[in-house]
C-alpha positions, 0 to 999 in steps of 0.5 A: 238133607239134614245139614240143608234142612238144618241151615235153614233153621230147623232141627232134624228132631222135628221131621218125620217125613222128607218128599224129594219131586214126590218121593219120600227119601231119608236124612242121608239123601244128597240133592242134585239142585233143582228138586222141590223139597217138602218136610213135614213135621212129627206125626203124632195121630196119622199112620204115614207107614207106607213111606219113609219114616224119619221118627221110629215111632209116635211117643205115647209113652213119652219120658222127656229130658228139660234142658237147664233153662225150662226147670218150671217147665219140668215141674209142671210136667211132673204135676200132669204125671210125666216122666221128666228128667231135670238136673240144673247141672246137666250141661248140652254134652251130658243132656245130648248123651243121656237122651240119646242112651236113654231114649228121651225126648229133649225140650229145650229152647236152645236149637243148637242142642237139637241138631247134634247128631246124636239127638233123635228125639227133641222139641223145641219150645216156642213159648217163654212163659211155663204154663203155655209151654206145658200146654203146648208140650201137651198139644205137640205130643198129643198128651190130652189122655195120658195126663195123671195128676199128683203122680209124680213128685215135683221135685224129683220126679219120683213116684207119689204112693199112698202111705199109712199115717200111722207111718209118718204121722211123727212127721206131720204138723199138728193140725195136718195131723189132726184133720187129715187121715189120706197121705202120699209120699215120693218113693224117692225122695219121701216128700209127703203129701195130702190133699189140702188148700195146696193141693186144690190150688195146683188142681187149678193150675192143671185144669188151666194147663188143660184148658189152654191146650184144648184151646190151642189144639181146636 
């Protein structure tokens, strides 16, 4: 059933049920000719328990792996506060390899990377432009509630944690010095942060993300 599923376009990643003639079968079922076939995708908010399931289990933890060609995208998705893994460097062997070591989730938009074998868990991307990705992400996987705003470091996807000013306050401009007394920084990378114009601008573009994918999703 895979390779069949698999010539006709469809990465296996995106299936989580498989009707034969009626009867719910698994990757591994071999076809005689003349079946009806029906594959449904990943279900995200419906219990489909009782027959076989292809996905271990809906993602309500979701911790993705971006490819080298969606770095917008992986950026976008630390600003809403998930998890997302992003190393330019990472070829589709190394991607591949730590997604399925890892149990992350792939976004890419490159289907060839999704019907390797090892990968279980990925979602190809239909949109080009970043911020309807980052809703259409947000829809697939049913995110809406699970959104955490400046969380994550943009740029290394470390946690964001309050710090003391006096701290770090060797480290801040003049001016930022002088009026402002709340600051964050990554616990990996120690990028500081403060609620500035900066900041007021990407709450927009997270308000416009959730928007588009309400939207999208009525």
């Amino acid at each position: 059933m895979k390779d069949t599923i698999e010539s006709c376009g469809v990465p296996h990643t995106e299936i989580d049920l498989i009707l034969v003639d009626g009867e719910s079968v698994g990757f591994d079922h071999h076809l005689a000719g003349g079946e009806r076939v029906a594959v449904y995708p990943v279900f995200e908010g419906l219990d489909i328990s009782p027959v076989t399931r292809l996905r271990a289990r809906p993602l309500r933890c979701p911790r993705f792996l971006v490819d080298a060609n969606l770095g917008r995208l992986a950026r976008l998705l630390r600003l809403l506060g998930f998890d997302t893994r992003y190393d330019q460097q990472m070829d589709d062997d190394v991607i591949a390899g730590i997604a399925a070591e890892e149990g992350l989730t792939i976004l890419t938009r490159d289907r060839g990377l999704l019907m390797r074998r090892i990968v279980t868990r990925g979602y190809f991307v239909r949109s080009q432009a970043p911020r309807t990705q980052a809703a259409e992400v947000m829809r697939r996987f049913d995110l809406h509630e699970q959104v955490r705003t400046f969380t994550r470091c943009v740029d290394c996807n470390g946690l964001i944690q309050p710090v003391p000013k006096t701290e770090i306050q060797d480290r801040l401009p003049h001016n930022t010095r002088l009026f402002y007394d709340t600051f964050y920084r990554c616990s990996q990378c120690s990028k500081l942060f403060w609620r500035g114009a900066h900041w007021r601008n990407l709450q927009s573009l997270v308000d416009e993300i959730r928007s588009t994918a309400a939207e999208d999703n009525g």
